[in-house]
N, C-alpha and C positions, 0 to 999 in steps of 0.2 A: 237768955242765952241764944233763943232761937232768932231774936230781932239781931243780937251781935254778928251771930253768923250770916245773917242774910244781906247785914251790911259792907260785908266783906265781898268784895267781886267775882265771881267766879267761885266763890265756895261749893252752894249747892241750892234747889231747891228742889219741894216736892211737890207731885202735880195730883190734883185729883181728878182724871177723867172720865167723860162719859162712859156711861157705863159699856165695855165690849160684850160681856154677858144677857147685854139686853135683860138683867133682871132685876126685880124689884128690889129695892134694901140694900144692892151690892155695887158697891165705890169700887175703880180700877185705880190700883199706885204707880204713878211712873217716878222714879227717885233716881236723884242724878247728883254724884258729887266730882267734886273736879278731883284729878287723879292727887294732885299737891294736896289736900284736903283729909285724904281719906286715912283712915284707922285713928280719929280725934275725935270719933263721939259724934261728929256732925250729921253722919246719919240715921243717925240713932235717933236723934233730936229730930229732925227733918219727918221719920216715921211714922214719933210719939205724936207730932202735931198734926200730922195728916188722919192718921188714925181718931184722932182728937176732933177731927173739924167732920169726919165721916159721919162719927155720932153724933154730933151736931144735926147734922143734915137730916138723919134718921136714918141712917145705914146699920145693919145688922152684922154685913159681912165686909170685907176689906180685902183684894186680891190683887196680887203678882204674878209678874210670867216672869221669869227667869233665867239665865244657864244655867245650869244643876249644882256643875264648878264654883258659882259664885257662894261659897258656901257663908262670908260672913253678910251678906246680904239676908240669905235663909236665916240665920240666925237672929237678925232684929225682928225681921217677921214675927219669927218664933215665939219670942218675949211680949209681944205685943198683944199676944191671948191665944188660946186655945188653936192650933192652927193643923189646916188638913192641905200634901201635899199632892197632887196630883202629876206624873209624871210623865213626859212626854217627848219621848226621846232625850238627847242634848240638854233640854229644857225642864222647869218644874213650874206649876202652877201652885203660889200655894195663897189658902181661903183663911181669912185670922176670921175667927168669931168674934167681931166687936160687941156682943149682945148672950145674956147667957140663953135666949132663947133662939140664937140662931140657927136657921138651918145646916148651918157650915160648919156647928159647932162638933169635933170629932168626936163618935159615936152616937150621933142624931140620928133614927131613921132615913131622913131626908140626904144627910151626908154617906150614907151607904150605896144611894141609888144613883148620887149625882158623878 
């Protein structure tokens, strides 16, 4: 489904970039669907793959910056593991634990401090 969707123009893609957290293990998601598109699952899919190709990579943790508002965005997040949100004004940061031993993972030591 993910190759169908991307063959369609303007649907959506996801991007995995460098890291902004400068840290080890941790993938930043930039997810972009076109407005025509949106509430069909496509980002969902777009997510699970990115999510997917992070572990690949050898990523632990998986993270977003967001409006706080965009609450079904938060929500794929959500679904995608164990996730800690970090708030910031307007905005939310949130960390999915792609790994059960991630630091990101909610209730880690390491996730109390960061």
């Amino acid at each position: 489904m993910l190759d169908r969707a991307r063959r369609r123009r303007g649907t959506g893609r996801p991007r995995l970039r460098r890291p902004v957290s400068r840290q080890e293990g941790v993938v930043d998601l930039g997810l972009q669907v076109a407005d025509a598109r949106q509430r069909q699952g496509i980002g969902t899919i777009l997510a699970r793959h990115a999510a997917d190709a992070a572990r690949s990579r050898g990523a632990h943790t998986l993270t977003a910056y967001t409006q706080a508002s965009h609450t079904a965005v938060i929500r794929i997040l959500d679904r995608l593991g164990p996730a800690r949100h970090v708030r910031d004004g307007p905005y939310v940061e949130v960390h999915v634990a792609l790994d059960p031993n991630s630091p990101d993972r909610p209730g880690s030591p390491q996730a109390a401090t960061g």
